[in-house]
C-alpha positions in Angstrom: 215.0 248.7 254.4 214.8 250.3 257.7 214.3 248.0 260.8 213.4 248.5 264.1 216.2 248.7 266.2 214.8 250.0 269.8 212.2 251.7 271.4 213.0 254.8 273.9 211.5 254.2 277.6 212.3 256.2 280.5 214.3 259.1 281.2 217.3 257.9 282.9 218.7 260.7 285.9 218.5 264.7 284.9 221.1 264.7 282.1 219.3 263.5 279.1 219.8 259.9 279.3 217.3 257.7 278.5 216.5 253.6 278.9 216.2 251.5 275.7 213.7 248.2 274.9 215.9 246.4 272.5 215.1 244.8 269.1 218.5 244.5 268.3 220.8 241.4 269.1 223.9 243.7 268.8 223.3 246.5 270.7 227.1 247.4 271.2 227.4 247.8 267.5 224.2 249.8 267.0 224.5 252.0 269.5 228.4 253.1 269.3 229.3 256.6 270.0 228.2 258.4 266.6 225.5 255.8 265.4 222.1 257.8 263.9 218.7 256.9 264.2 215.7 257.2 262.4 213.3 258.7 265.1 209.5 258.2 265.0 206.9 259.1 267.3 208.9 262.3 268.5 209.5 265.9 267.3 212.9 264.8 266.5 213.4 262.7 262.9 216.7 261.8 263.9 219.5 261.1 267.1 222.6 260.6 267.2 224.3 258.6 270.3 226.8 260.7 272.5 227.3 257.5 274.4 226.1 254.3 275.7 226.2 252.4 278.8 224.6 249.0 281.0 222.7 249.3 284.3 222.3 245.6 284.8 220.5 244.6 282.0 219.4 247.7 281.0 220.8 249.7 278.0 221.1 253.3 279.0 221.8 256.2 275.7 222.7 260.0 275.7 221.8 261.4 272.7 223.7 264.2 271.2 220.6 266.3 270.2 219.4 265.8 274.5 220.8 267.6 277.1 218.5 267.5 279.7 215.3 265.6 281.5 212.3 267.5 280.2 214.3 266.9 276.5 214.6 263.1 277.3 210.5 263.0 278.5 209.6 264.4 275.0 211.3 260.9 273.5 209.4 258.2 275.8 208.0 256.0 273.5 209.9 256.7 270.0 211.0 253.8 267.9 214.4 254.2 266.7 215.3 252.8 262.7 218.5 252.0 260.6 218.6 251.7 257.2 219.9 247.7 256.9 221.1 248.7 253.4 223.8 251.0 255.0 224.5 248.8 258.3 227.8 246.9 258.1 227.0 243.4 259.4 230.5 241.7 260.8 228.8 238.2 261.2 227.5 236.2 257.9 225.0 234.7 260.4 223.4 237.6 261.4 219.4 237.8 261.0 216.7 240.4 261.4 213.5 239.4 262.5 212.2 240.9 259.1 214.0 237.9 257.9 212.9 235.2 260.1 209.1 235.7 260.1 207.1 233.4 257.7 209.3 230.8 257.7 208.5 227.2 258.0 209.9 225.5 260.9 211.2 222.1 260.8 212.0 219.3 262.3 213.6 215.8 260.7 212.1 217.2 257.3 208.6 218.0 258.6 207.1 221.5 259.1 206.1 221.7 262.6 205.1 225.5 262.2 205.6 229.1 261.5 208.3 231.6 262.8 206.4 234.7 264.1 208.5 236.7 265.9 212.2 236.8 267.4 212.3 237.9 270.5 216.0 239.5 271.8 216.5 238.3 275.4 219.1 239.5 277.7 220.9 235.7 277.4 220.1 234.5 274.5 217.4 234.8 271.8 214.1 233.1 271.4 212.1 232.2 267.9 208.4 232.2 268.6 206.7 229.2 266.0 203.4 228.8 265.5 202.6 225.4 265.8 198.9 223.6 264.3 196.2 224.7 265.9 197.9 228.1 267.4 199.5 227.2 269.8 203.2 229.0 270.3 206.4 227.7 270.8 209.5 229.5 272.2 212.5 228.5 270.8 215.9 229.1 271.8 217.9 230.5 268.8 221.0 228.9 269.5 223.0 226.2 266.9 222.7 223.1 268.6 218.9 223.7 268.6 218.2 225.7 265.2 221.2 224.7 263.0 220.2 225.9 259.9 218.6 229.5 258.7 217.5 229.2 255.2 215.3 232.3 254.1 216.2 231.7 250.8 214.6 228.0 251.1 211.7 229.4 253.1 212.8 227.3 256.3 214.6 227.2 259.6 215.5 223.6 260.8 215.2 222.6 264.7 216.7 220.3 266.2 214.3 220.0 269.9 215.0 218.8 273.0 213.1 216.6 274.7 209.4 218.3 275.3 210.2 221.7 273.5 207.2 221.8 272.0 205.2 221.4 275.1 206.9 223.1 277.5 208.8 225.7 276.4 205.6 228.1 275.7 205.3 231.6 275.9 204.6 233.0 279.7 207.9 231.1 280.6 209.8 233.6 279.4 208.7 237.5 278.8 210.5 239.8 276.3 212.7 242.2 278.0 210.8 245.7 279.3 211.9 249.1 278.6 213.7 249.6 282.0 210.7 251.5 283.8 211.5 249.5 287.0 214.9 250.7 286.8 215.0 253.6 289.5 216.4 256.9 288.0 217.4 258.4 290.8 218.7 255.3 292.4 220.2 253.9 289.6 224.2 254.0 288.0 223.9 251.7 285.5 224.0 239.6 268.2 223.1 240.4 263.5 222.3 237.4 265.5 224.3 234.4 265.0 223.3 230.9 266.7 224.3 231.1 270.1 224.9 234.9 270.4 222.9 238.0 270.5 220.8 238.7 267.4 219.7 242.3 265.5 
């Protein structure tokens, strides 16, 4: 099955770089020298990474296949894929969002909600849950709070602090942006387990 793994922003200075939105949780993996991408939404069907680097919290790529600017302009917007039956997952623990979505949430034995979405934050990763009557939760995707993945079992248990539910809502948090604040000129720079980055 492919999955999502990132989405290209940005060119990044005036030798083909270019900045990444994430939808990985293990972009260091993913995006080792040599990795290949599905490519839509560009004239390109596939890039390979040359190499890959950090400016703060943004991921900055070189493709192979991109040597210069105008090249990288062509890419802004493409949605890069892997094939999840090829990818070598290190961690038993790791989960694609694919994976996540649909199942019930609960708490002490009672559903509380939905999983719609994962989000892949710079610290640490969020579950968005549905909860009755539409309202969304954020939850951190961490063990002490969601200690057991079940997709098998069609359920995630969570374990919530105090006013989770009520507080941790989404507007407190914002998904991370494709690094178009990052200034190119200016600039020089987990398979998710509980606790770590997810993808």
């Amino acid at each position: 099955m492919d999955v999502l793994v990132a989405r290209i922003g940005k060119p990044h200075g005036i030798k083909g770089e270019v900045t990444v939105q994430l939808f990985t949780d293990a972009p260091e993996a993913r995006f080792d020298a040599g990795g290949t991408f599905r490519v839509e939404g560009a004239a390109v069907t596939e890039l390979t990474v040359a190499k890959a680097r950090w400016n703060k919290d943004i991921l900055i790529i070189a493709f192979e296949q991109v040597s210069d600017r105008n090249q990288a302009e062509t890419l802004r917007g493409a949605q890069l894929f892997i094939d999840t039956a090829g990818a070598q997952d290190d961690d038993d623990d790791a989960w694609y969002e694919h994976e996540l979505v649909g199942l019930d949430a609960r708490v002490d034995g009672e559903s509380v909600g939905k999983v719609t979405a994962l989000r892949t934050m710079a610290v640490q990763d969020l579950l968005v849950v549905e909860l009755p009557g539409g309202h969304e939760a954020l939850v951190p995707f961490v063990a002490d709070i969601v200690p057991e993945v079940n997709p098998k079992g069609g359920y995630i248990v969570i374990v919530p602090p105090a006013g989770l539910f009520d507080l941790n809502t989404p507007g407190s948090n914002q998904a991370p942006d494709d690094g178009d604040d990052v200034d190119a000129a200016a600039a020089v720079e987990h398979e998710a387990t509980p606790g770590e980055a997810r993808g």
